[in-house]
N, C-alpha and C positions, 0 to 999 in steps of 0.2 A: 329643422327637427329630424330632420329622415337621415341623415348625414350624422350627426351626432348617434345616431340609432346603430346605425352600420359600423362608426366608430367603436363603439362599444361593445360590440358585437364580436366587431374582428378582434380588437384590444384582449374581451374574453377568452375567445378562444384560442390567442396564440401563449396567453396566460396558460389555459387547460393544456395544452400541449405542451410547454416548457415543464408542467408539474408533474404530467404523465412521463417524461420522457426522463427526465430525473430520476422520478420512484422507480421505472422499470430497467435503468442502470447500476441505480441502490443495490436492488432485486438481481440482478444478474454477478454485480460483483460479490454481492455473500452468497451465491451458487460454488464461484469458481474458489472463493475461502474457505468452504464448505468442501467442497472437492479435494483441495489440497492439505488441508488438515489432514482427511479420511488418508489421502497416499501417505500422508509422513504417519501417520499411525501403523501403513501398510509395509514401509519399507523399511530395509535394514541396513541397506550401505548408503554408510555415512558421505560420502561423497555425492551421492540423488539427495539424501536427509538436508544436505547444508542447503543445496540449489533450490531445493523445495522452501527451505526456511526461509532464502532471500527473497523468492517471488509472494510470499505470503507477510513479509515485511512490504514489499512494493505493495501488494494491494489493501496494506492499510496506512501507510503512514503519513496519506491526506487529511485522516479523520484520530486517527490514536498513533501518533509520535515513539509514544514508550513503550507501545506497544510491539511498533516497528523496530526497534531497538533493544525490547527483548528477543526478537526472535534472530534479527543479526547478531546479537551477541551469541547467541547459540549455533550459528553457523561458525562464527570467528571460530570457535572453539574448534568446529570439525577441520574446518581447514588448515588449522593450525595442526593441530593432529597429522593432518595428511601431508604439512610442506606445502600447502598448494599457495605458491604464492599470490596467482593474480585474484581467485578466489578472495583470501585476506584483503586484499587493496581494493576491491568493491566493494566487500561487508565494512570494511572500517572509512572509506568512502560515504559508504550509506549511514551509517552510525554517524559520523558528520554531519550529513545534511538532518537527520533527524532530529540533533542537537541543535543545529540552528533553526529549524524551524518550532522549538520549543524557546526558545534566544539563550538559550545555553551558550552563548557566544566562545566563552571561555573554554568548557569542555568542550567545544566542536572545533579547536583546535590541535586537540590532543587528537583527533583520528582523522585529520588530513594532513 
């Protein structure tokens, strides 16, 4: 009985702790989206704009794909603009995986 008691106990608590530690990484990552919006609201050269787009595509496109996808596509644009070639080949890199992790299979061929 007492053994069963302690099971559930610890079982609980490493339950609470995985929830806890989850939501305050949730919480933390829309700080830093939050953050980086405000800069691209802030800044003006397009070459900070695109690099700011791409890390705000990485920190969401675990949870909204298209969303990661509109925001590289808005970089693609800047880089393209600028020539910057390697720029281009990580945004449409990333565009890629975005695609296939929606199973766009076929479109995520077009950007690798």
């Amino acid at each position: 009985m007492k053994c069963n008691f302690i099971r559930k106990t610890i079982f609980n608590s490493l339950i609470s702790a995985l929830f806890l530690s989850t939501f305050s990484a949730s919480i933390a990552q829309e700080a830093k989206i939050d953050s980086l919006k405000q800069l691209l609201a802030e800044t003006a050269d397009d070459s900070n704009r695109a690099e700011i787009l791409i890390k705000l595509g990485s920190l969401v496109d675990k949870y909204d794909p298209e969303k990661s996808i509109n925001y590289s596509l808005e970089a693609l644009e800047l880089f393209s603009k600028q020539n910057d070639i390697r720029g281009r080949a990580r945004t449409l890199n990333k565009i890629g995986y975005n695609h296939w992790q929606l199973g766009k299979f076929l479109e995520t061929i077009n950007y690798y």
